[in-house]
Structure formats: C-alpha cells, structure tokens
C-alpha positions in Angstrom: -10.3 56.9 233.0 -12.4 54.0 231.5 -12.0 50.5 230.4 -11.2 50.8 226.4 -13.1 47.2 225.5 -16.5 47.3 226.9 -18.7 44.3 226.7 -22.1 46.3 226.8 -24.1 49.1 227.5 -26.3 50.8 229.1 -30.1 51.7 227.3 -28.8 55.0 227.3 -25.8 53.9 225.2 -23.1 54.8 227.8 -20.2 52.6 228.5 -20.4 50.5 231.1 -16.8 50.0 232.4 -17.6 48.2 235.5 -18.7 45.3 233.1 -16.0 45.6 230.8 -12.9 43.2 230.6 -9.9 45.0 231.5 -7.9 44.6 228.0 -4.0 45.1 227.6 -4.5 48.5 227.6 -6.5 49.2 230.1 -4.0 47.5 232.6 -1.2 49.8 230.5 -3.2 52.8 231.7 -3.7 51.8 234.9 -0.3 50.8 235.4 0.9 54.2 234.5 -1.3 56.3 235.9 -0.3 54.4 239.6 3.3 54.8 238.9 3.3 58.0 238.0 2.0 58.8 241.3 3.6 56.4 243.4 6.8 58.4 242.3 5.9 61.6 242.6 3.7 63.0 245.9 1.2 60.9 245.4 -2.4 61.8 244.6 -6.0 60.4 243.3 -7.6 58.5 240.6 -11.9 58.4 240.5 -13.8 56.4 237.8 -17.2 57.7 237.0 -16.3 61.6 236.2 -16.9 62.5 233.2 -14.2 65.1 232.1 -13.3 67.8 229.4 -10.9 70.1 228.5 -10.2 73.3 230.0 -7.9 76.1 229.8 -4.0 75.2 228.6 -5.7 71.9 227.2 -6.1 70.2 230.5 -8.5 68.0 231.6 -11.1 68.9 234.0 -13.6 67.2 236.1 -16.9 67.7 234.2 -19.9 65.7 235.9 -21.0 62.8 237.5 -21.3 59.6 234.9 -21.8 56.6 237.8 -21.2 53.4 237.6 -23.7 51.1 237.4 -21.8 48.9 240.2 -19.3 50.8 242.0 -18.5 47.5 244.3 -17.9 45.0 241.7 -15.9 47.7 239.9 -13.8 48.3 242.4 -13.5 44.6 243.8 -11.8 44.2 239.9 -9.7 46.6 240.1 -8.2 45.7 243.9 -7.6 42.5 242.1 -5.2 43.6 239.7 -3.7 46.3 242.0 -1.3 44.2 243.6 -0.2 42.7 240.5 0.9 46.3 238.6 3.8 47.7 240.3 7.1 46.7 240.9 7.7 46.7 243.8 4.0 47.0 245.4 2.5 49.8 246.7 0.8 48.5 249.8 -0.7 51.8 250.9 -2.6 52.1 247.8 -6.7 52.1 248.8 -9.7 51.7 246.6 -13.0 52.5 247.6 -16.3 52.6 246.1 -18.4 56.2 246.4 -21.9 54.9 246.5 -24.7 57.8 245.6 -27.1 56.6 248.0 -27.5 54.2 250.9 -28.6 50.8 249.5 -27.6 52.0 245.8 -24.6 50.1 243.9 -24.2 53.2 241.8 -21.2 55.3 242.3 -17.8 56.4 241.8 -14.5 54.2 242.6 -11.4 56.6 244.1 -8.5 54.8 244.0 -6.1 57.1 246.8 -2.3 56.8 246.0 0.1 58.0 249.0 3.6 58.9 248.5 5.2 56.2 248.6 9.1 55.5 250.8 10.1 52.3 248.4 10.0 54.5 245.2 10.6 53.8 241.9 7.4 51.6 241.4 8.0 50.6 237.5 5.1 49.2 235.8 4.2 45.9 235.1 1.7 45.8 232.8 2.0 43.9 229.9 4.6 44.3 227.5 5.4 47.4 229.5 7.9 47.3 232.4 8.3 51.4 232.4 8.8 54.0 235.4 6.3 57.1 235.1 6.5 59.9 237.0 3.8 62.8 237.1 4.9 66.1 235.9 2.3 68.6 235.5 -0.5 67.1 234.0 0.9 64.6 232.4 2.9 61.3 232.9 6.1 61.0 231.4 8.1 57.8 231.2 11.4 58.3 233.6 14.8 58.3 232.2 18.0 55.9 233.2 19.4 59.0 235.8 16.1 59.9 237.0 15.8 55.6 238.0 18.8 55.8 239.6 18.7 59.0 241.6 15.6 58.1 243.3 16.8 54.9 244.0 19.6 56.8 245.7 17.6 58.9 247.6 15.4 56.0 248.7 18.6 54.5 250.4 20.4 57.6 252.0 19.0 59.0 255.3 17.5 63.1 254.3 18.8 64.6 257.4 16.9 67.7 258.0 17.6 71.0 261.3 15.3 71.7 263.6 15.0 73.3 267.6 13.6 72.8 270.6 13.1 74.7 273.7 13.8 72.3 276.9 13.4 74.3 280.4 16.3 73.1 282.9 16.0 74.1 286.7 14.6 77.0 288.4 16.9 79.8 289.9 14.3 81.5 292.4 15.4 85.1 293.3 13.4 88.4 295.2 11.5 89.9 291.3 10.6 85.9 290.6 11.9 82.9 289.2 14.4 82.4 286.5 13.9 79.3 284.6 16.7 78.0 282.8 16.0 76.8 279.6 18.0 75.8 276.9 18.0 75.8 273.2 18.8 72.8 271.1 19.4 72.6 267.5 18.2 69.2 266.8 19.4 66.8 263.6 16.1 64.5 262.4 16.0 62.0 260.4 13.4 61.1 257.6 14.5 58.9 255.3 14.2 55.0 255.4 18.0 54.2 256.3 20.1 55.5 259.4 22.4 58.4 259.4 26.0 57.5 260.3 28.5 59.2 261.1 26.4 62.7 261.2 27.9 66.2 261.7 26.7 70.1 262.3 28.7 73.3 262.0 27.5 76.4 263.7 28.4 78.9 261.1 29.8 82.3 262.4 26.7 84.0 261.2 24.8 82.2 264.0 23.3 85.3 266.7 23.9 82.9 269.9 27.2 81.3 271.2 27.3 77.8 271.5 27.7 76.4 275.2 29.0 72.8 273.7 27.2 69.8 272.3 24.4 68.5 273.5 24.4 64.3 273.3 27.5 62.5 274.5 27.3 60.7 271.4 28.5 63.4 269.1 32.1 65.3 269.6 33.5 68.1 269.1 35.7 68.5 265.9 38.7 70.6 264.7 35.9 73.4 263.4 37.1 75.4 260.7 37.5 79.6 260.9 34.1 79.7 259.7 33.0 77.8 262.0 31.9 78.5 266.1 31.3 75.2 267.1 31.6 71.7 265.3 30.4 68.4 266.2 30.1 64.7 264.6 28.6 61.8 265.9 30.8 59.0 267.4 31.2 55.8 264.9 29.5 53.5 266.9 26.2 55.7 266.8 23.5 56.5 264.2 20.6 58.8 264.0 17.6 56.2 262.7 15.1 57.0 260.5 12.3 59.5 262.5 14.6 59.5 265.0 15.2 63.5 266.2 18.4 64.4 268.5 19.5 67.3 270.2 22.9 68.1 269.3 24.0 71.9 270.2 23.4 73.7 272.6 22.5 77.5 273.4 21.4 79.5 276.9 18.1 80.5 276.4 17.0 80.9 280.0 13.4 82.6 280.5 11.4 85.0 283.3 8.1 86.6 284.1 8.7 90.3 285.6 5.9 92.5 286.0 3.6 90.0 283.5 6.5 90.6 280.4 9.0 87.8 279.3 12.5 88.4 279.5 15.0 86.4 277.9 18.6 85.9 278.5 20.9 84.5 275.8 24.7 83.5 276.3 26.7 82.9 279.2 26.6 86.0 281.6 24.5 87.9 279.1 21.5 90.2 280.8 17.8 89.6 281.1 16.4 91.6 278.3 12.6 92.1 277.8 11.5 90.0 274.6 10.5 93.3 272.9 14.0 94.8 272.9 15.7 91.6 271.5 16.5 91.5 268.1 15.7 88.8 265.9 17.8 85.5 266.3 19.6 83.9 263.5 21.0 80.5 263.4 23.1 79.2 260.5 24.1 75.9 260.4 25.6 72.8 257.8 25.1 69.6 258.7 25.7 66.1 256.2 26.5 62.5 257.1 27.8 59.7 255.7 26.8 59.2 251.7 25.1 62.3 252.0 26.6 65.8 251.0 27.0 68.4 253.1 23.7 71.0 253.3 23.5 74.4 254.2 20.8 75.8 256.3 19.4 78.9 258.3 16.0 80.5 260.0 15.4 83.3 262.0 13.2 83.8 265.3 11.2 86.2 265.4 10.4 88.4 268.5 6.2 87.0 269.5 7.8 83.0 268.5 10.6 83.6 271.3 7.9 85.1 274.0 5.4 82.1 272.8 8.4 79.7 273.5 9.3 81.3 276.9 5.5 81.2 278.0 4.9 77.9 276.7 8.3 76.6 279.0 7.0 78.9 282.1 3.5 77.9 282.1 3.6 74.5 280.9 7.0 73.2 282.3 7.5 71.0 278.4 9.6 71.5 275.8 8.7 73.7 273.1 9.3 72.0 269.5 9.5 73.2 266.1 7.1 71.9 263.8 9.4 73.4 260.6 12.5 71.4 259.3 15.4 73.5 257.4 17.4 72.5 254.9 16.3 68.9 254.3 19.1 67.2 252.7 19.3 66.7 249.0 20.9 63.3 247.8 20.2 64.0 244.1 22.7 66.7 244.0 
C-alpha cells in the first residue's frame, strides 16, 4: 500500500510516500484496509514491500522498497489512525522497522488485533462503509452482516469446558485414594454477562452426574433426554471471562504399584487407566438472548492418567485449555 499523490521523488525515480500528502484516497484505502480487519481476526499492514502477483492472482510480498523515513511516515499515519474508524480501535499499533541502527530507513507495520467493539465502519471521506476481509480481498459488509455482529458484540458466547479439582484423601493399607472430582465448567467470553444460564447432561454422557456444582445454579425439571439439568438462579450471572463449575462427576484417583487407577460414579470400582474406555460427555447449554448450543468431547485414556498424576503429584486442579461448543449468536 502507498500514498496515490506523491509530492516527489527519489533520484532513482521511486515514490516517496513518506513525503507524500495523504489525498482522499489514500485515507479511503487506509480506512478500509483497517476495517476490514478490525472486523474480521485481525491481521497486518507494512509499507515499504514491494509486491506482485502470484498464483490465483493474489498479491505477494515481493522485496524490500524502504522508506526513506520510516519515523516520520509512521508519526503521519498514527495521526490519522484515531480519526478513521468508527468506533476507534484503540489496540491498533504502528511501528516503524528501521534497517539499521541510526538509519531512518525502513518499513512501517501497522498491527491490527481483533477487535471486541466490532463493526468499525469507515470514516474516511465521503465514505462511511463497514469492510470485512474475506479471502484476499475486502468486501464492503451488507445491512444483516451490520447487524449480526453487532448482535454478537452484545450477547455473552458461552462456551463448555472441565476441570479436574482433587477433594480429600481417603488413606487405606495399598495407598491413598484421592478424591477428585470432575467439573463441567460454563465460561464466558463475550463482552456482556450471561443471565440466566443453563446446561443439560445429555443421556449420551459416559459418567453419572452427582448433582450441581455452585449453589447458584438449580436443578430443573430435565427432560427424558436429559440426566441432569441445571440453570442459574435469577439474581446471578456468569461475567465476561468469568469460568464456573456447574456439574459435577466422581472422578476420584490412586497410585498402586506405580499405575493410576481411576474410579468413576458412585460405588463404581478402581479400574486401572488402561482398562477404561474412553469417556464421553455431551452436553447443551444457552442463556438468556442466546440459543441453545449443543456440545461434546471425548477423553482419551493418557489425558485421564495425565489428569490423575497431575492431581496426585501436584495437589491443583487440572484445567482444560480447549472450549466446546462456543455459542453462536448469529444463528
């Protein structure tokens, strides 16, 4: 990308865009490019790469074409950052690349995060549009596309998740029992609160549920295919990255003979991880303004003897990294 109105150049005859005016244009380019990836995953912009085409017609990074003055090119365009989107995207950076210590010439990477307040529209002049990246290309967004991120932007996206907490310690003559307990966990991350949240331990679901897990949520009239049901109370919400543990399964853990053994369920036997099978867990969970969302992953045999080590040795929780079944507002 490059200024369109230059005011001079170089003795080589290349443009000099760092000492260019920024024309109506240029700001019309600039504005789109930075809404376009304000409202999609974000991404980067660099000025002083020299591009081409490549295969499928798409523009390529080529080679290095500096700027002459990376810093004053990037102090001008900081200066109309602010200025281009509606709202502003405050996490937007720009930062000169600067070939050499003591040299002015460089690149200028302008880094654009995802961004929580989408849309960004563009206010360039005589433009006032919403892009969004697609491929690579920006398109310009349409009146449902508007409206369903703004949606999105104001509902919570509720999303399933576990953790491993170990309890107390039953001692016995072969060793210690430690018994732990497995949560299924509602997170938040969105930018509004979750009211009124529920989950629904679908039949399909390897463990049996001992009962819920926070006194704020209760247990509901579950349907027939449903083992357990539970909603949060209307007085409490699940804020945004906020994580709660809301049902919860036996998962109680011991070393014999250096092997783990695992015992699931209420009275159920110590089995030696290698013998269980795999544990599924199917769930639907929603809240208020958001529709309800089915969900479901499996544990494998070496994640539940890395959990029950982790618990024995350590004496912390264990806690998945993974979210299921984010919720979906746009649907």
């Amino acid at each position: 990308m490059a200024w369109r109105k230059v005011k001079r150049s170089n003795s080589r005859g290349r443009r000099d865009p760092e000492n260019a005016e920024a024309t109506r244009d240029d700001r019309k380019s600039l504005g789109e490019s930075l809404s376009a990836l304000s409202n999609a995953v974000g991404g980067v912009l660099i000025f002083g790469i020299e591009d081409k085409k490549g295969e499928s017609d798409i523009d390529r990074a080529d080679k290095p074409q500096p700027l002459n003055d990376a810093v004053s090119f990037a102090s001008k365009i900081k200066s109309i950052v602010p200025e281009i989107l509606s709202p502003p995207h405050g996490g937007i950076k720009v930062m000169a690349i600067l070939q050499a210590e003591g040299s002015n010439s460089g690149v200028v990477a302008i880094q654009v995060p995802e961004s929580k307040f989408r849309p960004h529209m563009s206010m360039a002049p005589g433009h006032q549009k919403y892009f969004q990246r697609a491929g690579a290309s920006n398109r310009v967004m349409v009146d449902f596309q508007v409206r369903d991120m703004i949606r999105v932007q104001r509902s919570p996206r509720l999303s399933l998740g576990y953790i491993l907490r170990p309890g107390g310690i039953a001692g016995s003559s072969d060793g210690a029992e430690h018994l732990s307990s497995l949560f299924l966990t509602l997170g938040n991350d969105g930018t509004v609160s979750a009211k009124q949240a529920y989950l629904l331990v679908r039949p399909e679901t390897s463990l049996i549920p001992v009962h819920g897990a926070s006194m704020q949520f209760d247990a509901i009239d579950a349907a027939s295919n449903c083992k357990i049901g539970v909603q949060a109370g209307s007085g409490f919400a699940i804020h945004p990255s906020v994580e709660i543990a809301v049902v919860r399964f036996i998962f109680h853990v011991k070393m014999k003979q250096n092997e783990v053994f695992i015992r699931f369920n209420e009275g159920g036997e110590l089995v030696r991880w290698r013998d269980l099978p795999p544990v599924t867990v199917k769930a639907a969970f929603g809240c208020e303004n958001v529709p309800l969302t089915e969900a479901e992953f499996m544990l494998k045999r070496s994640e539940m003897e890395q959990m029950a080590k982790w618990v024995i040795n350590s004496r912390q929780p264990f806690q998945s990294k993974h979210r299921y079944g984010e919720s979906d507002t746009t649907g």
